[in-house]
C-alpha positions in Angstrom: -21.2 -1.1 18.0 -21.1 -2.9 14.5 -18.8 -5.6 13.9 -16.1 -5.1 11.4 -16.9 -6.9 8.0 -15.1 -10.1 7.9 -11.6 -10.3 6.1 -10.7 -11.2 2.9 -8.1 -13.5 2.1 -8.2 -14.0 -1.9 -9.3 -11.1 -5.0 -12.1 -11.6 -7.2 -9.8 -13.5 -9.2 -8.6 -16.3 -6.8 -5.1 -15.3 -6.1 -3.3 -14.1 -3.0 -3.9 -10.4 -1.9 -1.4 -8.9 0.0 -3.2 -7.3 2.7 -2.4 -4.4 5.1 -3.1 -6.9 8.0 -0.6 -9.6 6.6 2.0 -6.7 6.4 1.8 -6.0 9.8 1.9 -9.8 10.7 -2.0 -9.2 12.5 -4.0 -12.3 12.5 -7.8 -11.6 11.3 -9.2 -11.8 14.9 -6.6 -9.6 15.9 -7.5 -7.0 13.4 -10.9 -6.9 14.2 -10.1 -6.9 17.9 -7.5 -3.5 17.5 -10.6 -2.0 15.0 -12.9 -2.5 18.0 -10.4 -1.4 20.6 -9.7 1.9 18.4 -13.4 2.4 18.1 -14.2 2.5 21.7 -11.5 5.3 22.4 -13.1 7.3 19.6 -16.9 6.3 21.6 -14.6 7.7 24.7 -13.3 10.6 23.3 -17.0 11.6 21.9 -18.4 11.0 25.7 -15.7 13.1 27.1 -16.4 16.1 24.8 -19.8 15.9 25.1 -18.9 15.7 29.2 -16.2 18.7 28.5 -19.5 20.4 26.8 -17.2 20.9 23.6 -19.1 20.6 21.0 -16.0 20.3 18.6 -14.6 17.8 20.3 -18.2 15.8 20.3 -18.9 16.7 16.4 -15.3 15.5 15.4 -15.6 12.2 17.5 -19.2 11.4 16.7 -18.0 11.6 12.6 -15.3 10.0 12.9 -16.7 7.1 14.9 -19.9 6.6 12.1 -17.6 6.9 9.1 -15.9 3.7 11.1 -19.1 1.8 10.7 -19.3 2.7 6.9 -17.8 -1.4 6.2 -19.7 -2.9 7.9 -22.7 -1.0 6.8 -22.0 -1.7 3.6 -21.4 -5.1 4.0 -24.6 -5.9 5.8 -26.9 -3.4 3.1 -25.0 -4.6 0.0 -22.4 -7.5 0.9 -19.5 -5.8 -0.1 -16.7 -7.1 2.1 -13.9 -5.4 2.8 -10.4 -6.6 4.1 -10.1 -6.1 8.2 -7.0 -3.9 7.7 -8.7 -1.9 5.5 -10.8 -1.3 8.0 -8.2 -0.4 10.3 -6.9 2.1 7.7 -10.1 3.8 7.8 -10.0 3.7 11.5 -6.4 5.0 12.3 -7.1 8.4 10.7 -10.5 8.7 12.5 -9.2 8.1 15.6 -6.1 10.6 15.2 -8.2 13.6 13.9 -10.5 12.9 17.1 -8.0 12.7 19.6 -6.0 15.9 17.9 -9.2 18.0 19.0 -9.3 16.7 22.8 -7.6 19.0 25.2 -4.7 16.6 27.3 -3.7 17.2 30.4 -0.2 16.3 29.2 -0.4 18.7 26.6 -1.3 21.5 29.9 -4.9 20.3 28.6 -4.2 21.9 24.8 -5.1 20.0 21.6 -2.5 17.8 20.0 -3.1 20.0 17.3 -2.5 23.0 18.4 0.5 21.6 21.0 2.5 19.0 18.6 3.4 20.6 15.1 3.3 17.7 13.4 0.0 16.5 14.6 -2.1 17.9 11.6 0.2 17.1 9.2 0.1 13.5 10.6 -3.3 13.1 9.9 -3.7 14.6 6.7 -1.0 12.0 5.5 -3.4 9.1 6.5 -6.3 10.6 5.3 -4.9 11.2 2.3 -3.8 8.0 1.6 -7.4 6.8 1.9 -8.7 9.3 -0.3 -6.4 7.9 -2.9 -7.2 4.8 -2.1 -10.8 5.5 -2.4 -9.6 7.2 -5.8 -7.9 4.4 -6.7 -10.4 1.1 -6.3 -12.9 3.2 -8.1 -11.0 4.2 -11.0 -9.7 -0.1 -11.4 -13.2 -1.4 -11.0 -14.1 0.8 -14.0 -10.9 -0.6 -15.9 -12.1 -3.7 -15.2 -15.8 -3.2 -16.2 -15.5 -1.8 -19.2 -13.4 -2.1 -22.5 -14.3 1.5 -23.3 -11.5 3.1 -21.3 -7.8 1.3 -20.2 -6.1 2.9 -17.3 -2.5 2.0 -17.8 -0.6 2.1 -14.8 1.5 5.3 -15.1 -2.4 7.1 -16.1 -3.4 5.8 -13.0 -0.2 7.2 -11.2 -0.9 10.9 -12.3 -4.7 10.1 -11.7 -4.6 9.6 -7.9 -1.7 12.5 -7.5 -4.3 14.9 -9.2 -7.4 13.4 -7.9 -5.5 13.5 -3.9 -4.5 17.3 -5.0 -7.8 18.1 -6.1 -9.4 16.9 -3.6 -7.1 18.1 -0.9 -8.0 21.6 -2.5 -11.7 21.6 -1.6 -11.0 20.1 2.2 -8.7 23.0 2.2 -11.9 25.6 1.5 -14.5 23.2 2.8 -12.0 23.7 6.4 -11.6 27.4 5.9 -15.4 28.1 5.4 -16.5 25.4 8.3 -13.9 27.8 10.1 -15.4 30.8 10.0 -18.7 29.6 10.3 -18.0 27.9 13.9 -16.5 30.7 15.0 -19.6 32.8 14.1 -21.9 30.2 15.6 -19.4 30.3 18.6 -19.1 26.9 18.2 -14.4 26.4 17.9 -13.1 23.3 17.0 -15.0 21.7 14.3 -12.2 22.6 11.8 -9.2 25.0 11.8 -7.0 26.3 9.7 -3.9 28.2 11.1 -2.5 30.3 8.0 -1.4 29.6 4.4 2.0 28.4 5.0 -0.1 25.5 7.2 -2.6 25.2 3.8 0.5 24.5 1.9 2.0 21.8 4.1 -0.9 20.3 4.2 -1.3 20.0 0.6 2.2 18.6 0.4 1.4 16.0 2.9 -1.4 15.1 0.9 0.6 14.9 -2.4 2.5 12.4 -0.1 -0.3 10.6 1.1 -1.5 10.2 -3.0 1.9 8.7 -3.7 1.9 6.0 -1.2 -1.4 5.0 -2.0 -0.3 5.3 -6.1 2.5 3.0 -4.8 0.7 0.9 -2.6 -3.0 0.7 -4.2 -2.1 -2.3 -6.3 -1.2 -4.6 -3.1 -3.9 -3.7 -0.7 -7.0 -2.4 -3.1 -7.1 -5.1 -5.3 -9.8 -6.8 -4.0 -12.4 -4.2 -3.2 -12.0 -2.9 -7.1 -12.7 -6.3 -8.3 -15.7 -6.6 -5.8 -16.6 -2.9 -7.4 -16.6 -4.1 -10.8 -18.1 -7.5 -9.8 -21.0 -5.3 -8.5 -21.4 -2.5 -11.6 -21.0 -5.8 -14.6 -24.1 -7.4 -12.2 
């Protein structure tokens, strides 16, 4: 299993960042212990679907578990460092959406999802966020770049709301149409959707998962825009 990248401790520019690890008062090594910890219940979860012969369960897990080695891919193919509790942001959300198709035995062995209400709503609040965030470090390393377009900060408020809505939009009809194609292959569990008054929670989640990231972006992003715009003025 890949080592998380290594964390960062100063932006592009050489001041402080303010760093989802320091918020929660997590030391580096600490930070990349919980990422590993939270990676091998997502290996677990993947070996006990695959042992449960539930291919949903297996999909979800074995996704969610390579999109956690996406950092420290990156950082070994292109040395592009990210901060360890960014890392743990991407992890957390992984790990929630796997576990939320696993059938508990506290849950009288049903899915978080379909047992706790709040479950999916839970996760599309994280994942949101990151999308934003994603959004967010994108759209400031082209500020940066370039002279040809400014991003003043309210633009870039209204950017990441729209960009989390849109976005949130297509999962919406990517989840419906994986959906009804699992269920044709006879395959349940990849992704569900359970009626529109669900759709339009989700989507509200997701606005709310945009605005903490819109409110948030500046403290924690920082540093992997810069690196972006390092990257595209090389």
């Amino acid at each position: 299993m890949a080592t998380p990248p290594r964390t960062r401790h100063t932006t592009a520019g050489g001041g402080i960042d303010v760093t989802i690890r320091e918020r929660l008062r997590l030391g580096p090594e600490r930070t990349v212990l919980l990422v590993r910890l939270l990676q091998l219940v997502i290996l677990a979860i993947l070996v006990a679907g695959l042992w449960l012969k539930s291919l949903g369960v297996a999909i979800n897990a074995a996704i969610g578990l390579l999109v956690t080695q996406l950092p420290a891919f990156f950082e070994r193919r292109y040395q592009f460092t990210m901060d360890a509790g960014l890392v743990l942001w991407i992890t957390v959300p992984m790990l929630l959406h796997a576990l939320g198709t696993l059938p508990l035995p506290g849950l009288d062995f049903m899915t978080p999802y379909r047992a706790v209400w709040w479950w999916d709503h839970m996760t599309h609040l994280f994942s949101s966020s990151l999308v934003a965030g994603v959004g967010y470090a994108t759209a400031r390393a082209l500020d940066v770049h370039t002279d040809a377009v400014t991003f003043p900060p309210k633009f870039m408020f209204a950017y990441l709301l729209l960009f989390m809505m849109a976005f949130g939009v297509i999962w919406e009809l990517l989840e419906f149409y994986v959906s009804v194609a699992s269920r044709l292959l006879g395959i349940p569990g990849i992704l569900t959707q359970y009626g529109i008054d669900d759709t339009i929670l989700d989507l509200v989640y997701d606005m709310v998962g945009g605005l903490l990231a819109a409110v948030f972006g500046t403290a924690h992003l920082t540093g992997v825009s810069d690196e972006l715009a390092e990257r595209l003025s090389a």
